[in-house]
C-alpha positions in Angstrom: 9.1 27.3 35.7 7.6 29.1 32.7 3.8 29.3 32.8 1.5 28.4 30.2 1.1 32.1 28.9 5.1 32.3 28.7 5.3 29.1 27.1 2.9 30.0 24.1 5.5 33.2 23.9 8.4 30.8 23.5 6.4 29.0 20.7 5.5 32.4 19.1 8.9 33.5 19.2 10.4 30.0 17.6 7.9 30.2 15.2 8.8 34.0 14.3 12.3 32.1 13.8 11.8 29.9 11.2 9.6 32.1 9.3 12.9 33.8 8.9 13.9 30.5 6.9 12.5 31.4 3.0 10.6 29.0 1.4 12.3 26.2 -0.7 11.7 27.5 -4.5 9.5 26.5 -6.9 11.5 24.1 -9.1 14.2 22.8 -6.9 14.8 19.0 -6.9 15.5 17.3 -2.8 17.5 14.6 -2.9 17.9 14.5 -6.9 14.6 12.9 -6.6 11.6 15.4 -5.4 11.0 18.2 -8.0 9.4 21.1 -5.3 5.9 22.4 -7.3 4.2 24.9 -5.0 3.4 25.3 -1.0 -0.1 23.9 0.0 0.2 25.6 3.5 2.8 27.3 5.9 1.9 26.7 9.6 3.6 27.2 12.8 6.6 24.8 12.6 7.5 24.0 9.2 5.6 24.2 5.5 3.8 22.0 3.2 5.1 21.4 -0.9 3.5 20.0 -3.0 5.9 17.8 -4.9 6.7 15.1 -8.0 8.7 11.8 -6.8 11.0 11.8 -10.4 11.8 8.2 -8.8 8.4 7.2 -9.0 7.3 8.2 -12.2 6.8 11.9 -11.4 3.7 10.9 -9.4 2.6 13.8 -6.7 3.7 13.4 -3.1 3.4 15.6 -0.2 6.8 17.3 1.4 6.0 18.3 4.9 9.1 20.2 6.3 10.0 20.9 9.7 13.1 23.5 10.5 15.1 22.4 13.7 15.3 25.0 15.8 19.0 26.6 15.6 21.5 27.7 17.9 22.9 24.7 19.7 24.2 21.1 18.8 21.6 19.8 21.6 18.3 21.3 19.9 19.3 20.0 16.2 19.9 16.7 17.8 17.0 16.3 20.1 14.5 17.7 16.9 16.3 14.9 14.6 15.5 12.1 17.5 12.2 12.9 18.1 11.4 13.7 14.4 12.6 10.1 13.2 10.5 8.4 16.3 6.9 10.4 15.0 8.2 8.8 11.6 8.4 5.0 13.3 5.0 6.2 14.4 3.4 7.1 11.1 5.3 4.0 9.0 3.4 1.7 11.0 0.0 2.8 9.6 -1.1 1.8 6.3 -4.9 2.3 5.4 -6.3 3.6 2.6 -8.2 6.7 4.3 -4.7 7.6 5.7 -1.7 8.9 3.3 0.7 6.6 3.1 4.1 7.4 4.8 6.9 7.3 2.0 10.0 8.3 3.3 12.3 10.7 5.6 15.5 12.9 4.8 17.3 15.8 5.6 18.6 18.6 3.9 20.4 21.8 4.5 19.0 20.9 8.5 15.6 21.0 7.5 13.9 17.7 8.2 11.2 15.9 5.5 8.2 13.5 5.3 7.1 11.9 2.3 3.7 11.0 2.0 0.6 10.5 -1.1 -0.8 14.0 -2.0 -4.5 13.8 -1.5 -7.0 15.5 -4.3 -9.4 17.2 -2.6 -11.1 20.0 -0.1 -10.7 19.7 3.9 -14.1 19.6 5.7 -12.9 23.0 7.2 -13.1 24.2 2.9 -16.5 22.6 2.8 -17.9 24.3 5.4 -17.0 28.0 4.5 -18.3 27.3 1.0 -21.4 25.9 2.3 -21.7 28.7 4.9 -21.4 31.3 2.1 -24.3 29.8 0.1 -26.0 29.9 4.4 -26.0 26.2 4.6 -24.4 24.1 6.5 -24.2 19.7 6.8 -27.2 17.6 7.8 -27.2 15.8 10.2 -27.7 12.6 7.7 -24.5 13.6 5.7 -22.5 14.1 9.3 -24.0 10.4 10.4 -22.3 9.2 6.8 -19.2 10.9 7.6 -19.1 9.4 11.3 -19.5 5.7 9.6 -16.4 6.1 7.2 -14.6 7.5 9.8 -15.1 5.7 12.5 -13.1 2.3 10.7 -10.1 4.3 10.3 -9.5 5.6 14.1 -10.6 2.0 14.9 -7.1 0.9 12.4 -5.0 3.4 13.9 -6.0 3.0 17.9 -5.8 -0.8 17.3 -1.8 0.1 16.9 -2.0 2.2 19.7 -1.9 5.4 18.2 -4.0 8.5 18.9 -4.4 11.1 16.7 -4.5 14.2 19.0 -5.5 16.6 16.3 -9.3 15.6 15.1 -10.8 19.0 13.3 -12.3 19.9 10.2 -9.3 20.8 8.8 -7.4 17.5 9.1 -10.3 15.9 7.2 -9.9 15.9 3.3 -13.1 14.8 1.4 -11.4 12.8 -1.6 -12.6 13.9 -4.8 -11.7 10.2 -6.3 -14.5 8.0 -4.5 -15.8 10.5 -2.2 -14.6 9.0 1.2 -13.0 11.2 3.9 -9.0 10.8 4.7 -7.7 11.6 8.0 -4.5 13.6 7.8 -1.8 15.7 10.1 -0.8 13.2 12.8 0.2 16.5 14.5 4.3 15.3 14.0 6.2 18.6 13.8 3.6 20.2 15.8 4.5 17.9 18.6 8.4 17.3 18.0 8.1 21.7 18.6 6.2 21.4 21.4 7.9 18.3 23.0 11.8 20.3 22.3 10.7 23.4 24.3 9.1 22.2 27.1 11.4 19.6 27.9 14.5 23.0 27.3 12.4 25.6 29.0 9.2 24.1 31.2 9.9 20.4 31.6 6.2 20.5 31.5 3.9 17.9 30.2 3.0 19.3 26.5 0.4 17.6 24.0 -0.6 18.8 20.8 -4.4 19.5 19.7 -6.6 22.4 18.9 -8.7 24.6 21.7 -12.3 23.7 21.4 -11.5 20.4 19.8 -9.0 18.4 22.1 -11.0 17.1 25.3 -9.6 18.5 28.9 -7.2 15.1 29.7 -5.4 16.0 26.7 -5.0 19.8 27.2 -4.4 19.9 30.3 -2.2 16.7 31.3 -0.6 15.7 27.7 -2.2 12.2 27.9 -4.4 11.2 25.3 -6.8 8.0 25.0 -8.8 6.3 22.1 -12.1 8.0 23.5 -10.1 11.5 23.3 -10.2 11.2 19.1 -13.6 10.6 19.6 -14.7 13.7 21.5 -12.5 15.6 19.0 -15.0 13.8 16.2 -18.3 14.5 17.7 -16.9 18.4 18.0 -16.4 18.4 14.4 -19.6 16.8 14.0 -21.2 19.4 15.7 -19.8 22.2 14.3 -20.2 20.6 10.6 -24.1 20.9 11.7 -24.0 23.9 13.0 -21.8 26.0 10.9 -20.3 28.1 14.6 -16.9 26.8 16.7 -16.8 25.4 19.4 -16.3 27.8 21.8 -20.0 29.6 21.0 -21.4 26.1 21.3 -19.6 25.2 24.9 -20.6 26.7 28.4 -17.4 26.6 29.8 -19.3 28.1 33.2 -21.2 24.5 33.6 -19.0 22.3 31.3 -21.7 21.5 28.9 -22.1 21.3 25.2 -25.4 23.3 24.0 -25.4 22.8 20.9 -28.8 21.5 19.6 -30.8 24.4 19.3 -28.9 25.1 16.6 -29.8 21.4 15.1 -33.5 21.0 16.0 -34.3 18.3 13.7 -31.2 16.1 14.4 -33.2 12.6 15.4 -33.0 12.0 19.0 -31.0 8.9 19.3 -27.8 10.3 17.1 -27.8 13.4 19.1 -27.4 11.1 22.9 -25.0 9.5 20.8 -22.7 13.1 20.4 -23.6 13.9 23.8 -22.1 11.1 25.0 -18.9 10.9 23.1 -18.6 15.0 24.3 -18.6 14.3 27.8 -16.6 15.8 29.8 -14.9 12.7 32.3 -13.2 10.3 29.6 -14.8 7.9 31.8 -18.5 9.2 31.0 -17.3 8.5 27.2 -17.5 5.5 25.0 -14.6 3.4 25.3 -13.7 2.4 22.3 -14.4 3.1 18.2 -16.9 0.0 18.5 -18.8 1.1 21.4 -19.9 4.4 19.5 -20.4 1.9 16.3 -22.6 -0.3 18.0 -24.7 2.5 19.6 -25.5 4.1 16.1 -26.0 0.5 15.2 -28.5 0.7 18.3 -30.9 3.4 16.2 -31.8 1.3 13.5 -35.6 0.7 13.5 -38.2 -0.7 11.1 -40.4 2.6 9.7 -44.0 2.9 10.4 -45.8 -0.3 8.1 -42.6 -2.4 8.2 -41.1 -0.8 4.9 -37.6 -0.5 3.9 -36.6 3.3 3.4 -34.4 4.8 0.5 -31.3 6.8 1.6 -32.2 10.1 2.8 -30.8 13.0 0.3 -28.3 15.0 1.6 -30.3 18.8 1.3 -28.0 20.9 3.3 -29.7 22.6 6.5 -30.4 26.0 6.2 -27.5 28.6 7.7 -28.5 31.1 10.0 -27.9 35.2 9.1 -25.2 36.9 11.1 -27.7 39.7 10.4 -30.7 37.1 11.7 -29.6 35.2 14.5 -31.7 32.7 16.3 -34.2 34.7 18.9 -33.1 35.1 22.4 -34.4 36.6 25.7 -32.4 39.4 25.5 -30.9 39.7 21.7 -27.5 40.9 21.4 -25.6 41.9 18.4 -24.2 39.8 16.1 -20.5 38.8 17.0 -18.0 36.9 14.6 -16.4 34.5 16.7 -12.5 33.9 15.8 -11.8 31.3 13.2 -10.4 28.5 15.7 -9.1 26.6 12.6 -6.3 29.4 11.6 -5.3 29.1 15.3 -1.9 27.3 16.3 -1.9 24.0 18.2 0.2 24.9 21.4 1.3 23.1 24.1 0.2 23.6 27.5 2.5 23.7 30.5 0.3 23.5 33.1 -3.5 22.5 34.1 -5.9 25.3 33.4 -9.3 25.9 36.0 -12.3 24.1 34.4 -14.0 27.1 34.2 -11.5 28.2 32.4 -10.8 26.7 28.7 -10.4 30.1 26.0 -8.3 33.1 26.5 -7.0 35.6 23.6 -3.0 36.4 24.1 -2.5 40.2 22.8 -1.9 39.3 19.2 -5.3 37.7 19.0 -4.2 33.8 19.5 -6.4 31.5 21.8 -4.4 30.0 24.4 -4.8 28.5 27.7 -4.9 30.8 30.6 -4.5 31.2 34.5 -5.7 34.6 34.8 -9.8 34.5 35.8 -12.5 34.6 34.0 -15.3 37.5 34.2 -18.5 36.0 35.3 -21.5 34.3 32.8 -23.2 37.7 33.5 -20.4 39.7 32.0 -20.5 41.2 28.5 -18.1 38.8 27.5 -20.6 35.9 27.8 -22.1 37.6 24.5 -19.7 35.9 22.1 -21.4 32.3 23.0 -24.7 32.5 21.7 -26.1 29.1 23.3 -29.6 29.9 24.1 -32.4 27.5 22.6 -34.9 29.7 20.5 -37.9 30.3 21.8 -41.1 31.9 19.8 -41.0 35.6 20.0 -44.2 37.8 21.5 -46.4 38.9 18.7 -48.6 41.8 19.4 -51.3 40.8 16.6 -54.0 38.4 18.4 -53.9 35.2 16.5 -54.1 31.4 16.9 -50.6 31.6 18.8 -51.7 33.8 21.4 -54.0 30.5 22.6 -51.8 28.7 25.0 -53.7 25.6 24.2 -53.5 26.2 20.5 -49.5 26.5 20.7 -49.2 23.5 23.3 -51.0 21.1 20.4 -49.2 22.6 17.7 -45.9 22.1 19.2 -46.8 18.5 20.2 -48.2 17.4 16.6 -44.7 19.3 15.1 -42.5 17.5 17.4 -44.0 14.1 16.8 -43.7 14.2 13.2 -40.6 15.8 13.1 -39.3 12.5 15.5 -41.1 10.1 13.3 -39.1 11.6 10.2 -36.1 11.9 11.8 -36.4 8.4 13.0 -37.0 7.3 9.9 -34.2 9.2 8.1 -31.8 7.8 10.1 -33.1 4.0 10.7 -33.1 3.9 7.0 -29.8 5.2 6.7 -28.4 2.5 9.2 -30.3 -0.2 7.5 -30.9 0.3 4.2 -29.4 -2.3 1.7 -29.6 -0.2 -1.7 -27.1 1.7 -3.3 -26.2 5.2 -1.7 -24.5 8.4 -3.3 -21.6 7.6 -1.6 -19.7 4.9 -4.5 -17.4 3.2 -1.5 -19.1 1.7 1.7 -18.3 2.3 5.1 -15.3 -0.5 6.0 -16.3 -3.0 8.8 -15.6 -1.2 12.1 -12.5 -2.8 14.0 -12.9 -3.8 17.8 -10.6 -1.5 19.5 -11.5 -1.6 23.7 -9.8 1.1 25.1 -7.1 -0.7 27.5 -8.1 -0.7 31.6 -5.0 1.1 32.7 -3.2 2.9 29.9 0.2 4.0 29.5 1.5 7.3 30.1 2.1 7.1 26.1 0.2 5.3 24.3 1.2 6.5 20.9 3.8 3.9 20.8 3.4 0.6 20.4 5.8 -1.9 22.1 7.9 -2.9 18.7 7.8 0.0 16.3 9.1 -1.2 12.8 12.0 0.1 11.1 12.5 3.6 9.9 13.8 3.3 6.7 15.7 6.4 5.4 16.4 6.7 1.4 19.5 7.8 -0.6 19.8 8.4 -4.7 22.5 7.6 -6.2 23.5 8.4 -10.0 26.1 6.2 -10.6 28.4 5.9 -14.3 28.0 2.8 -16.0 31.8 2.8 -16.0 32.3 -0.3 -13.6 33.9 2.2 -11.0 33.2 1.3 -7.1 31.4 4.2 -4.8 32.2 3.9 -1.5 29.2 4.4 1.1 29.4 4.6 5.0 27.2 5.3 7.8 25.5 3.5 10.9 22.0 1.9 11.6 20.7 1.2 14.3 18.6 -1.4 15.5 15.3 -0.4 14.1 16.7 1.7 11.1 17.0 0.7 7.3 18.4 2.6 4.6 17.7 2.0 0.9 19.9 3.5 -1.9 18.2 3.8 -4.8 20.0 3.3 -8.3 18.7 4.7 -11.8 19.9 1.3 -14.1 19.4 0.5 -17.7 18.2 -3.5 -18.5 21.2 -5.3 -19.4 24.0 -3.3 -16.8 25.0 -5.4 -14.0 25.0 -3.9 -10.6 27.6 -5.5 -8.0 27.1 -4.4 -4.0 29.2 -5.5 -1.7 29.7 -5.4 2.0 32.1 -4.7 4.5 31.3 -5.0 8.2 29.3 -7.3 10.5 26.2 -6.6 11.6 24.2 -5.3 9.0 23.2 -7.0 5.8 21.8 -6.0 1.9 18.9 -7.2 -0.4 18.7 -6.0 -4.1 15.5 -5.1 -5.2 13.9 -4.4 -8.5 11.7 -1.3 -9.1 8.5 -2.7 -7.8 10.2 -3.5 -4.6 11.0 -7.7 -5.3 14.4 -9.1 -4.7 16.2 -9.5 -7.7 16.8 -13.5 -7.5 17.2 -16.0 -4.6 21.0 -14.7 -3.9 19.5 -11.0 -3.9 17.8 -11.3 -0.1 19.4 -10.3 3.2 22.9 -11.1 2.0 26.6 -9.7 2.1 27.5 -9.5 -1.7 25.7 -9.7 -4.9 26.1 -9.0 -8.4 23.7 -9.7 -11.3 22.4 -8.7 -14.4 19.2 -5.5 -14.2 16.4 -7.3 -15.6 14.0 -4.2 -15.8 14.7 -0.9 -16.5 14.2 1.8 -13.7 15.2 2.5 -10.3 17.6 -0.6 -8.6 17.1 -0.4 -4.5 20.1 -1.8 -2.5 18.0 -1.7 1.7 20.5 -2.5 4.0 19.2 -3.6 7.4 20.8 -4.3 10.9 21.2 -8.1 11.7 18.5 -8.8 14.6 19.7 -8.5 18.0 22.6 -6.0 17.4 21.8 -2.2 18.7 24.2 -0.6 16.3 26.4 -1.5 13.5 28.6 0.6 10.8 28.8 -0.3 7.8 31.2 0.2 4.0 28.8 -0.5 1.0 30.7 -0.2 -2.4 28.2 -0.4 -5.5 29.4 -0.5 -9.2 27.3 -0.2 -12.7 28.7 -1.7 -15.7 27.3 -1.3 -19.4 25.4 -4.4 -21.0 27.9 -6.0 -23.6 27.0 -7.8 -26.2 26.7 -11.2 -25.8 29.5 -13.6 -27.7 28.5 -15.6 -30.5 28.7 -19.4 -29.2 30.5 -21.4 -31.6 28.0 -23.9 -33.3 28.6 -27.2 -31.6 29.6 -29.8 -34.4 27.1 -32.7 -34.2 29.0 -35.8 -33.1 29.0 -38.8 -35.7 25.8 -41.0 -34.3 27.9 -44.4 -33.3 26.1 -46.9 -35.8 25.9 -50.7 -33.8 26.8 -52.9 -35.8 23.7 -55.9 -36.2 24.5 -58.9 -34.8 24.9 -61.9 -37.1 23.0 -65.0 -37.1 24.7 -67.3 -39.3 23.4 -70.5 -40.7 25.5 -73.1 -43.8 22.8 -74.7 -45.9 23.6 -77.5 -48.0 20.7 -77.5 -50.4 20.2 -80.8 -52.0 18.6 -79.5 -55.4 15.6 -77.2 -53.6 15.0 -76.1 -49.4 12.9 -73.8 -47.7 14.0 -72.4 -44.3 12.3 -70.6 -42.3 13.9 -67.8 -39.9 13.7 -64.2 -38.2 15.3 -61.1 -38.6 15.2 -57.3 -37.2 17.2 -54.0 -37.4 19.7 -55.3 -34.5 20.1 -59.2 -35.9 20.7 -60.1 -39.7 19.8 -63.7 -40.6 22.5 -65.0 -42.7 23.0 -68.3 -45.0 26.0 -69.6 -46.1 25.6 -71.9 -49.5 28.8 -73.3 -51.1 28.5 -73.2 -54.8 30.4 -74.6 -57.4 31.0 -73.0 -61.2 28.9 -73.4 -63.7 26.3 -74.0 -61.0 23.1 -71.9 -60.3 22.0 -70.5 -57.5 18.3 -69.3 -56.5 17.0 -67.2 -53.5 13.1 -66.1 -53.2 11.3 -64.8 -50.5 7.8 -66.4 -50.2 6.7 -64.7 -47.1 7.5 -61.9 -44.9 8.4 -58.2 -45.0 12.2 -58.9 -45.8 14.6 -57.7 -48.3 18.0 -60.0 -49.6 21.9 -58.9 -49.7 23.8 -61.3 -52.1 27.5 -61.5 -51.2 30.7 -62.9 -53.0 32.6 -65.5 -50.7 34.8 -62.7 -50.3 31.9 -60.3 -48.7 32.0 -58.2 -51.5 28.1 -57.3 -52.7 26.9 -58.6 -55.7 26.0 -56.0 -58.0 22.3 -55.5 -58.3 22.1 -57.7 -56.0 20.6 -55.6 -52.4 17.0 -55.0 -50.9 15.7 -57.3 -53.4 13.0 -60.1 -52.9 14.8 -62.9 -55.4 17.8 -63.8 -57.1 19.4 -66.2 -59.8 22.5 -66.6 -61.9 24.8 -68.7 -62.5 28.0 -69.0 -60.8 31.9 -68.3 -62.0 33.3 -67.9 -59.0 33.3 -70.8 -56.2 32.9 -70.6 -52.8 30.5 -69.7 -49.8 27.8 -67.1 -51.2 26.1 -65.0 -48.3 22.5 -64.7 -48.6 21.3 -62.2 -45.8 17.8 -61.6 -44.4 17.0 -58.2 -43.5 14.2 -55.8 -42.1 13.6 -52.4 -40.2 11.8 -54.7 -37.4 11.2 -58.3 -35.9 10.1 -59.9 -38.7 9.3 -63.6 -39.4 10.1 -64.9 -43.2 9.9 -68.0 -45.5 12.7 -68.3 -48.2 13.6 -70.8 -51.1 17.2 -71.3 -52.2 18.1 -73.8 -54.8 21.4 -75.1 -55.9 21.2 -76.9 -59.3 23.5 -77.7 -61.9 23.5 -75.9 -65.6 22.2 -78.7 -67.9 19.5 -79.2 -65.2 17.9 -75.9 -65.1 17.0 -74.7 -68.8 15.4 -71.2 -67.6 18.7 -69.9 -65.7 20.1 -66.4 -66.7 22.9 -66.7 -69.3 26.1 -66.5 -67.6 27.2 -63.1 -69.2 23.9 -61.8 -67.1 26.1 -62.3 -63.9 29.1 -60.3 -63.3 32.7 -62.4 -62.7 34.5 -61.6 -60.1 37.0 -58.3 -60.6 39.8 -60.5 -58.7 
């Protein structure tokens, strides 16, 4: 069995390997959809591009590639297995101080996650600019970082996920609103670590950086909600005091001396670090809450019961390299080695307690078994952790009086506590308006679970890993033919360039597995387009069509034959113009009545648009007959016995001539609507009636 020492050789030599692999070139377009536009960092097991998604209108993405290890069938399938479950892990987390997880894929054996591109510096950036100016974070500006923080490992332990790998440089202060995003879930670091020791050790391995990752997690693999948090009050502490962690930690004792360099750091926050760097996880808070309700703890009312404004963020003074803070005996000025270029290893095998930092020969910390010379060594020089102390001066003066000193130094440190106290109560409780233009999220309760799980990184029913596919397909109507396999918590989505208009059919084949079609934004395309076996339809909005196929629930595995078609839009065909039916006119219904006017009668009567009131008067030649409305809205038709119309006789109010033509004259009442009427009709004889029409004034009959 290899020990740790020969295990960080292994690493060294696999990642000598893939260095070997050149970088993919500026330019080059994965998966006909990710346009590759630089390399934002190359570390032990794979690089990072900097990338435009062309399918989602060429916004900036991430590419973080990890190269399988070669040589055998067994190491390119084990990487590919435990590269698609940190994937399950990292699709299940969706906040927006994380980067959210896009996509997987593989090409030319190299395996890639898609995730957003984050503008901005790492806290690790932030703190070598600041130490170049000598400066270094308050403890105010640290306290703000630790309460927009804090709500995101509360989102991410709450699924039961740790993220290991805490530092300054997995921090990126976004230069859109200002708020910090936590980054590098410590995937292809950990698939690496993972492949060899389980081929070479069969070791527990974990993945964090030395100085950072508390001693369960270096030493035993296992990792708890408490363990990010010591990893957070580290890089708290060195974000204060500018030096890593090994010159700030007595790894003789086990003990964190690190506020010397911090003397004004208020009282309260600085138990609160203490706490969280214990060195028992037990001694630790146990959960994101806990540490949120202590720091909720310090809030206080300043002296006279007034609100206090947000303290400004100054940035504490940097001690010189050439100046260092007095000790009893001064030694010269070391530069510790830059813990953040260092590689996160895995360790095969519990180190002595006494016994955290050891350099390999090429100048790489790593765990080791070999001891330790004692605190008294020259060695002990690198960790400066001595609190100052006030030099002698040789000039008599005021500090030479012990008295003098002793009330001096208790007047300083009381006002410095009632400032500090102050600064940070009305940072806790103030109400108005900071520098920072988001607030801190509400924290999430997140207890840390009484017996936990050898690994709990997973959580009991990870969601689907959905892989993604473009296609570029001819608006010929031609069928592709697609095949594969998903398993039970896979997905695949195919995504399909497509004009509005085209119609897209998908189709099928195989039980167990079963498609939606969706439009750009991600919506199914109709009711028909959801979870079914077929569909075809017309693309309603331009862009990128997704046909997501998914396994049936319940079935492990399931193959599959997909065949997908584009056809062009056509033209729509003129619909002939419907020829308007005749309206079917209904006939009124007759109401017929014979008069037999003796000289002169009035009637009375009603009529509408669906009944016609009709008299019948049988007149003889040479007679005359009259008809006059006297009341109502009513017109008259005059009709020969024959039915005929008498000419000039319809839609009048009154009529008279004299007849030619015996027989039964029709006289008929109408109106647009119920109507009630009064008419005369007279029959008289010629020599009776003196003011008749001359007979030539009424046409004869044709017949």
């Amino acid at each position: 069995m290899m020990d740790a020492a020969e295990s960080f050789l292994v690493l060294r030599r696999y990642f000598e390997a893939i260095t070997m692999q050149p970088p993919i070139a500026t330019g080059t377009i994965l998966q006909n959809r990710y346009r590759v536009l630089s390399i934002l960092g190359q570390g032990g097991f794979g690089r990072t591009y900097l990338a435009e998604d062309q399918g989602r209108f060429n916004e900036r993405c991430a590419l973080k590639e990890f190269i399988p290890p070669r040589g055998s069938e067994y190491a390119l399938s084990k990487s590919k297995e435990l590269f698609q479950r940190e994937a399950t892990i990292l699709y299940q987390i969706s906040h927006p101080q994380i980067p959210q997880f896009r996509a997987t894929f593989e090409e030319n054996q190299r395996l890639f996650l898609v995730q957003d591109y984050v503008d901005g510096k790492t806290y690790r950036m932030l703190l070598n600019d600041r130490k170049a100016r000598r400066t270094t974070f308050s403890d105010a500006e640290v306290l703000l970082l630790l309460h927009q923080i804090l709500p995101v490992l509360a989102h991410i332990h709450s699924k039961g996920i740790i993220h290991r790998d805490i530092a300054p440089d997995n921090m990126i202060l976004r230069q859109q609103d200002n708020l910090p995003v936590l980054i590098d879930f410590g995937v292809v670091k950990e698939i690496a670590t993972r492949f060899h020791a389980e081929q070479e050790t069969g070791v527990p391995t974990t993945v964090g950086k030395l100085g950072y990752a508390p001693v369960e997690q270096m030493q035993t693999g296992r990792a708890y909600p408490n363990s990010d948090l010591y990893s957070l009050a580290v890089t708290a502490i060195v974000l204060m005091t500018g030096r890593e962690p090994q010159e700030l930690y007595d790894d003789h004792n086990l003990t964190w001396n690190w506020q010397a360099w911090v003397p004004q750091i208020h009282p309260g926050f600085a138990a609160v670090l203490n706490q969280m760097l214990s060195y028992r996880p037990g001694d630790r808070y146990q959960s994101v809450s806990a540490v949120a309700q202590a720091l909720q703890s310090l809030m206080t009312m300043p002296p006279g019961g007034g609100a206090q404004s947000m303290p400004s963020y100054a940035p504490v003074p940097y001690p010189s390299p050439a100046q260092p803070l007095p000790t009893p005996q001064p030694f010269p000025p070391v530069t510790p080695p830059d813990l953040s270029q260092m590689r996160t290893i895995a360790v095969g095998r519990p180190a002595e307690p006494t016994n955290r930092y050891a350099a390999d020969p090429a100048g790489h910390s790593a765990p080791s078994s070999v001891a330790r010379p004692t605190p008294q060594s020259a060695s002990r020089s690198t960790h400066p952790v001595a609190p100052p102390v006030i030099p002698h001066r040789s000039d008599p003066s005021v500090w030479d009086n012990p008295w003098a000193v002793l009330a001096i130094g208790m007047g300083l440190a009381t006002v410095t506590g009632i400032a500090a106290w102050a600064i940070v109560s009305a940072l806790l409780n103030t109400s108005q308006p900071t520098p920072v233009p988001t607030p801190a999220p509400p924290v999430v309760e997140s207890p840390l679970p009484p017996s936990p799980t050898p690994d709990p990184t997973l959580t009991p029913e990870p969601q689907p890993v959905e892989y993604n596919q473009r296609l570029t397909l001819a608006p010929t109507g031609e069928m592709t033919l697609l095949e594969g396999t998903l398993q039970a918590n896979e997905a695949i989505a195919y995504t399909i360039p497509a004009t509005a208009g085209e119609i897209l059919t998908a189709t099928l084949e195989g039980e167990g597995v079963l498609l939606s079609v969706l439009t750009p934004d991600r919506q199914p395309m109709n009711d028909q387009a959801d979870r079914v076996l077929s569909w075809k339809g017309t693309v309603v909005t331009s862009g990128d069509q997704i046909v997501r196929l998914s396994p049936v629930r319940g079935v492990p595995s399931s193959n599959y034959r997909l065949k997908v078609s584009l056809e062009a839009s056509q033209p729509p065909s003129p619909e002939p113009t419907p020829t308007p039916s005749p309206t079917p006119t209904l006939e009124p219904e007759l109401d017929v009545e014979l008069l037999a006017p003796n000289d002169r009668i009035q009637v009375t009567g009603q009529t509408s648009e669906t009944r016609i009131k009709r008299y019948l008067v049988n007149a003889q030649p040479g007679q005359v007959l009259k008809a006059e409305l006297l009341q109502g809205a009513v017109t008259l038709d005059i009709r020969y016995p024959d039915g005929r119309p008498v000419e000039n006789a319809s839609g009048i109010v009154s009529w008279n001539a004299r007849i030619l033509e015996g027989g039964e004259y029709q006289i008929d009442v109408l109106a647009p609507q119920t109507t009630d009427f009064v008419l005369d009709v007279a029959l008289q004889n010629s020599q009776n009636n003196t003011d008749t029409d001359p007979i030539e004034n009424f046409p004869p009959n044709p017949n």
